[in-house]
MARVEXFI-649874 format. One record per atom (N, C-alpha, C): x negated, y, z negated. Coordinates in steps of 0.1 Angstrom, whole numbers, plus 5000, padded with zeros to 4 digits. Example, Ala and Ser with C-alpha at 12.3 -4.5 7.8 and 13.67 -1.06 7.14 Angstrom:
486849434922
487749554922
486849674922
487249784929
486349894929
487150004921
This chain:
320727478142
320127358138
321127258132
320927108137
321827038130
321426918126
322026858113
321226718108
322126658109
322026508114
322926408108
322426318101
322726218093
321926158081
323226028079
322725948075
323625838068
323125728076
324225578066
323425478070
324025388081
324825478091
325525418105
324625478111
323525388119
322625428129
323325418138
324125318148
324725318159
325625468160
326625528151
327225648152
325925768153
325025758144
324125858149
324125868158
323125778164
322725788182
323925828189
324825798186
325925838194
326325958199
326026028184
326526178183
325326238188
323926218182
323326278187
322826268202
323526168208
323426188228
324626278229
325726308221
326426398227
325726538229
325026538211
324926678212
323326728219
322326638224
321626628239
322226668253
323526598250
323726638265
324326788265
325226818253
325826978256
324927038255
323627038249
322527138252
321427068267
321926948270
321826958288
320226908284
319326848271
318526788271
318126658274
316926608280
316626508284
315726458279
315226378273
313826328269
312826328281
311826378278
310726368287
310526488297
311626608297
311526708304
311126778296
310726918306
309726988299
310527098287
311527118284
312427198275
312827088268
312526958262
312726848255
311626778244
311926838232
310326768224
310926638215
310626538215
311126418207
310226448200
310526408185
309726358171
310226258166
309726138163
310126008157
309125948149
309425908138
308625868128
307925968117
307325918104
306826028099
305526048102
304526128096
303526198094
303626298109
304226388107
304726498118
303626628117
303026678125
302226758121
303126868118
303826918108
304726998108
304227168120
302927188112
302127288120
302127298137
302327198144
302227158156
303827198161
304527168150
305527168154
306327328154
305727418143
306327528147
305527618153
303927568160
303627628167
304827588182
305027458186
306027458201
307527508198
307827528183
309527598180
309427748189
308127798190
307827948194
307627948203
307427848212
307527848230
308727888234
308427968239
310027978247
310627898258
311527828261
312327778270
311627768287
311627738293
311127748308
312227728317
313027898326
314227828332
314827758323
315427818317
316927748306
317027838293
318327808285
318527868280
317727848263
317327688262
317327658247
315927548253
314627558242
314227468239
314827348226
315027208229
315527128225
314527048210
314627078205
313726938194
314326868186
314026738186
314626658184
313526548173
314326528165
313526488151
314526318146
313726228144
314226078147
313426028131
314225998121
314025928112
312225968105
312026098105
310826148101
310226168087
311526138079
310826108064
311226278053
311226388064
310626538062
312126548052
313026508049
314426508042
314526448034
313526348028
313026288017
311626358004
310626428015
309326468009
308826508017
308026628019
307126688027
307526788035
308826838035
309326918050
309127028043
308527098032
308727228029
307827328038
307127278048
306427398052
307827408069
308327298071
309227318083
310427388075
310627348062
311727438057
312227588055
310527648055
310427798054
310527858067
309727758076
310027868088
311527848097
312227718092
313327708095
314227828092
314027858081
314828028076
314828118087
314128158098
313828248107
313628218117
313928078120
313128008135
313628118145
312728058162
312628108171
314428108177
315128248180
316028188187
316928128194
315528068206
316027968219
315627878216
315227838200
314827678197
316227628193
316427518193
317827428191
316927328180
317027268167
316527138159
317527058161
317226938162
318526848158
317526708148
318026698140
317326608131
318226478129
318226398125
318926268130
318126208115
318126158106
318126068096
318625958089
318225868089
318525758078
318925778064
317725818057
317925908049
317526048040
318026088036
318026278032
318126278011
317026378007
317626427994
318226537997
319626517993
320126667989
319426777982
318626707975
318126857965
316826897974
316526857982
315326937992
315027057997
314427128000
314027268002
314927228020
314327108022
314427138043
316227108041
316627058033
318026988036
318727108029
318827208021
319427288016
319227428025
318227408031
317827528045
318727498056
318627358063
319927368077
320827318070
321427288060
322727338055
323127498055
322027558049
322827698048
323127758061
322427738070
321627798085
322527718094
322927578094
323227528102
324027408101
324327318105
325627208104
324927108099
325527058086
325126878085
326526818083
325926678090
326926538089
326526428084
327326408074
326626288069
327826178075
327026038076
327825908084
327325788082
328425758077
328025638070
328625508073
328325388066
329125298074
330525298069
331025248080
332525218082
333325128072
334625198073
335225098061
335924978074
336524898068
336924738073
338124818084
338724898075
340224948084
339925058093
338925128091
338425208104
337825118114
337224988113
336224918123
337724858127
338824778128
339324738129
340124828138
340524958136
340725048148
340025088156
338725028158
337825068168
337724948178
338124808170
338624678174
339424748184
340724768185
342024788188
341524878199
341624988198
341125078210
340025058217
339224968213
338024908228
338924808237
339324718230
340324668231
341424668244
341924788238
343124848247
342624868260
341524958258
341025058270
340124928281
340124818277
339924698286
340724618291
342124708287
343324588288
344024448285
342924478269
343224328264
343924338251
344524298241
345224268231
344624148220
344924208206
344324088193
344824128187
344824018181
346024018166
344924088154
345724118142
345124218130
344124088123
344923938125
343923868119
342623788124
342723808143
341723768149
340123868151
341124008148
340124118143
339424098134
340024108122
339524018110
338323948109
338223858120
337723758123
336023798131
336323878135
335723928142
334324028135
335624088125
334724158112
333924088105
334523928100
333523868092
332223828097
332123848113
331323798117
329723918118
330424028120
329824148126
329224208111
330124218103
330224318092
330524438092
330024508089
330024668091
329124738099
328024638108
326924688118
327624708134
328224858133
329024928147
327824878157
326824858158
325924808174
326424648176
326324608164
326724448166
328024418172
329024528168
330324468164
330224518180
330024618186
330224708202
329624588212
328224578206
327824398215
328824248214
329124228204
330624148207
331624138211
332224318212
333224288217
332824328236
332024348237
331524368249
331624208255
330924118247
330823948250
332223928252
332923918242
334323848243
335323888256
335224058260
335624078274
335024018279
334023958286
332923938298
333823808295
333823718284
334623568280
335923568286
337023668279
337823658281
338523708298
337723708306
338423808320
338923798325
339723678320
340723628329
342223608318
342023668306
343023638295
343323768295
344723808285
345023948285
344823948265
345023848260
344823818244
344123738242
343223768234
342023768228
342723658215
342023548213
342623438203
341423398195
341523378179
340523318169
339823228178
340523138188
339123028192
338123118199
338523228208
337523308215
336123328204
336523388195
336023458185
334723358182
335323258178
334923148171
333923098187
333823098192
332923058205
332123138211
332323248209
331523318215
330523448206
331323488196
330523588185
329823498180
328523558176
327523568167
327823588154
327323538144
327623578129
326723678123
326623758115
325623868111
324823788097
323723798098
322623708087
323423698073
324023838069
325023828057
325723718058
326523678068
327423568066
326923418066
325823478075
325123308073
324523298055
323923378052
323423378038
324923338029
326323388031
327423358025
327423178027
327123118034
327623008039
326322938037
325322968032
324222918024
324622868012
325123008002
325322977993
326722897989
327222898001
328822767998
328022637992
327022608010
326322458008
325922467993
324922537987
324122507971
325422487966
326122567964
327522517953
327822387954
328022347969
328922187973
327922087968
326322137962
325422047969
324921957977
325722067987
325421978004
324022008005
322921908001
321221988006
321621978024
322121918028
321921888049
322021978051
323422058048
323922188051
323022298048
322922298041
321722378035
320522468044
319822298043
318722328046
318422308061
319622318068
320022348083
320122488085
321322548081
320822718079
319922738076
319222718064
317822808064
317022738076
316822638084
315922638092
316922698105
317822718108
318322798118
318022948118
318122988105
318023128102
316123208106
315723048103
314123078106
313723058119
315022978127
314722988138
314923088149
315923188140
316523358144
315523418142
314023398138
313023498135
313623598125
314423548114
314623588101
313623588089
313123678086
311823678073
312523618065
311523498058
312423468047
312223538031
311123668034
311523758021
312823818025
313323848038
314623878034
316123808033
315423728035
316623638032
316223598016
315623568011
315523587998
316123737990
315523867994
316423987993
318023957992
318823917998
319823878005
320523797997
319823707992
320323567982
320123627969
319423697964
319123807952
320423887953
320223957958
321524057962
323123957959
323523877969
324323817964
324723727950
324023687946
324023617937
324323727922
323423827921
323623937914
325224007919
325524027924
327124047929
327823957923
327623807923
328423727918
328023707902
327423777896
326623757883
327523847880
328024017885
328924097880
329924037880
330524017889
331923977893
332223887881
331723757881
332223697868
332023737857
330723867852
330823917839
332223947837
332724077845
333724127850
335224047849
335023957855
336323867855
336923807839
335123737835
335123707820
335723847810
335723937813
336024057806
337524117807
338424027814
339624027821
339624197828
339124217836
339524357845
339824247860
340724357865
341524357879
340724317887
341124267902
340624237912
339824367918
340924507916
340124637927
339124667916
338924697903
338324737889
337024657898
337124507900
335624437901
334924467912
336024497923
335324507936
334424627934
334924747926
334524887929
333524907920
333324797907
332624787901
330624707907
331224637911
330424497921
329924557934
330624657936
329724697947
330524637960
331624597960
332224477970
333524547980
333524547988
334924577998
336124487990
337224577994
337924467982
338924427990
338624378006
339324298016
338624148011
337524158010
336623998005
336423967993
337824047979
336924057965
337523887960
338723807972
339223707965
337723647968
337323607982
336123507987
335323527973
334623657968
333623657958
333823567947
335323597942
335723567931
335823407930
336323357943
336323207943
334823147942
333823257947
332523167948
331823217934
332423317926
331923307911
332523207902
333723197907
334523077896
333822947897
333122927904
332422767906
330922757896
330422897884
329522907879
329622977868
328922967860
329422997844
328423127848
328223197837
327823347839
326523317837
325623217827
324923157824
323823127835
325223097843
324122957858
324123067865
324923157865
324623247875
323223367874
323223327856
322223507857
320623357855
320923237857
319323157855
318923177872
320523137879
319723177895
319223277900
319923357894
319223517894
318123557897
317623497881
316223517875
315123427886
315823327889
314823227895
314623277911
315323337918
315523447926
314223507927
314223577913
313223727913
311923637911
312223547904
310623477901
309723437912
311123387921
310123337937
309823417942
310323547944
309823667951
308723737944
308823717934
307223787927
306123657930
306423537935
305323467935
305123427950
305623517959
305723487967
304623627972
305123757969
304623827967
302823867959
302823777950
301623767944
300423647953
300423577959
300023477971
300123327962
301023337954
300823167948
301423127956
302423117965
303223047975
303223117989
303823027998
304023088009
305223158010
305623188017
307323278019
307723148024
308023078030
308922938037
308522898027
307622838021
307622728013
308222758000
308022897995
308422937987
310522907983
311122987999
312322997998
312822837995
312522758008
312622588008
312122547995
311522577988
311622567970
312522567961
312922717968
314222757955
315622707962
315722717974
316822607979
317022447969
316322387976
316122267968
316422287956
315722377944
315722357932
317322357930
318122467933
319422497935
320122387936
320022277942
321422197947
321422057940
């Protein structure tokens, strides 16, 4: 039995098609049981653990973000202790409590991997070697570049650099203007470049992003989430800074990669700790009333924009 767990979905899937194909499983064949989602009939399920195989060596089951590693898997946990053994589990999660009956069972019994997202200097070697193996070449800072765009989401960052070869196929180096023309930004960065405009009190700028972002079929409760989230980042950071601690001290404090802790720090310096923790607040207020049906969600966010600038 084996689990993988953490919050790099793209590397899940990955590993878990490897370890499909060394057990020679397929979806949809008859030695192949997918499970995805929760309310699993656990019962159903170790009634087919006890099938045996048909011609082959392993029946396959395969368990897809089912909840059972958070609450509820204790009746799959017990029989996990003893399962059948030509059944193979492979469980694949988002996320897992350690302290759980089912997650302390295929630990003892069987392999777990936890995977998580990537740090800046690992994605940046994965830059480099997709890279190579296409025959093309980038600088450390057009990579960079590449990162701010993507972030830490490995599917996004694999679909760009996929685009930029198809761009570039007639170039052997890959150049910032490429980048800049052809990548996509990840909603993070647009929401960064939101909150520039409110600072500049550019409303144009502004309130062009947010109607672009709503034209990405972006919720605007999460983009609200998103502007909460940052803002509260930049609420520590200047407590932090106000407190005289270090640049790495704030990042690891703040929650922040501390390749981007100058960007934070420049966009806290433009607000007193004050203005920062009233936007905060006014943040959580729109989302509670947004939530409660006094407002709409558009009208709502286009609210708190405006109030801001």
């Amino acid at each position: 039995m084996i689990l993988l767990y953490g919050e790099e979905r793209y590397l899940r899937l990955q590993y878990l098609s490897i370890i499909m194909k060394y057990y020679d499983a397929k979806k949809g064949e008859m030695n192949t049981d997918m499970y995805e989602g929760k309310n699993i009939n656990q019962g159903a399920v170790i009634d087919q653990a006890e099938t045996l195989p048909f011609l082959a060596e392993n029946r396959v089951m395969v368990f897809q973000d089912t909840g059972l590693f958070k609450s509820g898997g204790d009746q799959l946990a017990e029989y996990l202790k003893s399962p059948c053994e030509t059944t193979v589990f492979i469980f694949c999660e988002s996320e897992v409590d350690e302290r759980s009956r089912i997650f302390k069972t295929v630990k003892e019994n069987g392999a777990v991997a936890q995977i998580d997202k990537q740090t800046r200097e690992a994605l940046q070697g994965v830059i480099g070697s997709f890279l190579k193996k296409e025959g093309k070449r980038i600088s450390v800072e057009t990579a960079g570049r590449i990162l701010d765009k993507t972030g830490n989401d490995m599917a996004m960052l694999r679909s760009e650099l996929e685009k930029l070869v198809t761009y570039c196929m007639d170039k052997e180096v890959i150049e910032t203007e490429d980048v800049e023309t052809i990548c996509c930004q990840n909603i993070e960065e647009k929401i960064f470049e939101l909150l520039d405009a409110i600072a500049d009190k550019n409303a144009r700028k502004a309130m062009d992003l947010y109607y672009d972002m709503l034209a990405l079929k972006e919720p605007p409760i999460k983009l609200l989430v998103l502007m909460e989230k940052q803002y509260n980042q930049l609420l520590q950071i200047r407590l932090l800074r106000d407190d005289g601690e270090q640049k790495q001290t704030i990042a690891q404090k703040a929650g922040v990669n501390a390749y981007y802790i100058d960007k934070y720090l420049s966009r806290a310096s433009r607000y007193t700790a004050k203005e920062l923790r009233d936007i905060f607040e006014r943040c959580i207020q729109t989302d509670e009333n947004i939530k409660t049906g006094h407002i709409t969600d558009v009208l709502g966010l286009e609210t708190l924009i405006l109030s801001l600038l």
